[in-house]
FIGUZA-794876 format. One line per field, with one value per residue (C-alpha): x, y, z; residue number from 1. Coordinates in steps of 0.05 Angstrom, whole numbers, plus 5000, padded with zeros to 4 digits. Layout:
BEGIN
x = c(X;...)
y = c(Y;...)
z = c(Z;...)
i = c(NUM;...)
REM end
This chain:
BEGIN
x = c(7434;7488;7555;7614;7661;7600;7580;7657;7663;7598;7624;7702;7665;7634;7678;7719;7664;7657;7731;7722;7667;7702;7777;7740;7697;7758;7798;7743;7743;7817;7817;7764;7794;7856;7832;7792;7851;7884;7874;7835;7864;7936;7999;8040;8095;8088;8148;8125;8158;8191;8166;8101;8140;8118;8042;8048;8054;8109;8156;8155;8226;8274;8285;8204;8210;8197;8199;8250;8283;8328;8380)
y = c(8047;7996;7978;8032;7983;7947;8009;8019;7948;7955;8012;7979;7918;7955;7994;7926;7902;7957;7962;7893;7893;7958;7914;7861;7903;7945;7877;7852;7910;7909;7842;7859;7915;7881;7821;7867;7901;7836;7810;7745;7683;7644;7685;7650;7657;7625;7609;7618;7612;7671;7669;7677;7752;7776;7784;7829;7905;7934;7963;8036;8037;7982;7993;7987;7926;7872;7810;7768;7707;7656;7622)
z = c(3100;3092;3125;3087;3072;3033;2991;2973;2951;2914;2883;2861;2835;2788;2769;2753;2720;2677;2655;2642;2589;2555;2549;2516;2470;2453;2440;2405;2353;2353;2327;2275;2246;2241;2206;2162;2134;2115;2039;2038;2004;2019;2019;1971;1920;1851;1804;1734;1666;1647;1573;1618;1633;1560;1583;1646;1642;1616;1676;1667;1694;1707;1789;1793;1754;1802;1744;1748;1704;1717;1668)
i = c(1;2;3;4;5;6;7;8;9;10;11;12;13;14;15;16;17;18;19;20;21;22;23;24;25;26;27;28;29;30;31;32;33;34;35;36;37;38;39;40;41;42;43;44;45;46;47;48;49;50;51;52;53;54;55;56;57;58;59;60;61;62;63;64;65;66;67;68;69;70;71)
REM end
């Protein structure tokens, strides 16, 4: 049999260990999911003409009408 205080710190560094491994799994799938929610592609806005307007959807009413034109 070993010294106590040896078996104790046997015991705490694996414990350590073992909350290690599960924070970095845990922030591993965190970052994962997280990415996997995002849409792919750049997140940018385009001007366009507004006699472009007259081929998009109709709004069916005019506060869900997000099109815009400028004078």
């Amino acid at each position: 049999m070993g010294i106590p205080g040896e078996r104790r710190r046997t015991v705490w560094r694996r414990v350590v260990i073992v909350w290690a491994l599960v924070m970095a799994v845990a922030g591993g799938l965190t970052l994962w999911m997280q990415d996997s929610t995002e849409p792919w592609g750049p997140h940018v806005r385009e001007r366009t003409d507004p006699g472009d307007a007259q081929h998009l959807p109709p709004c069916p009413t005019p506060q869900a009408c997000a099109y815009a034109t400028t004078p």
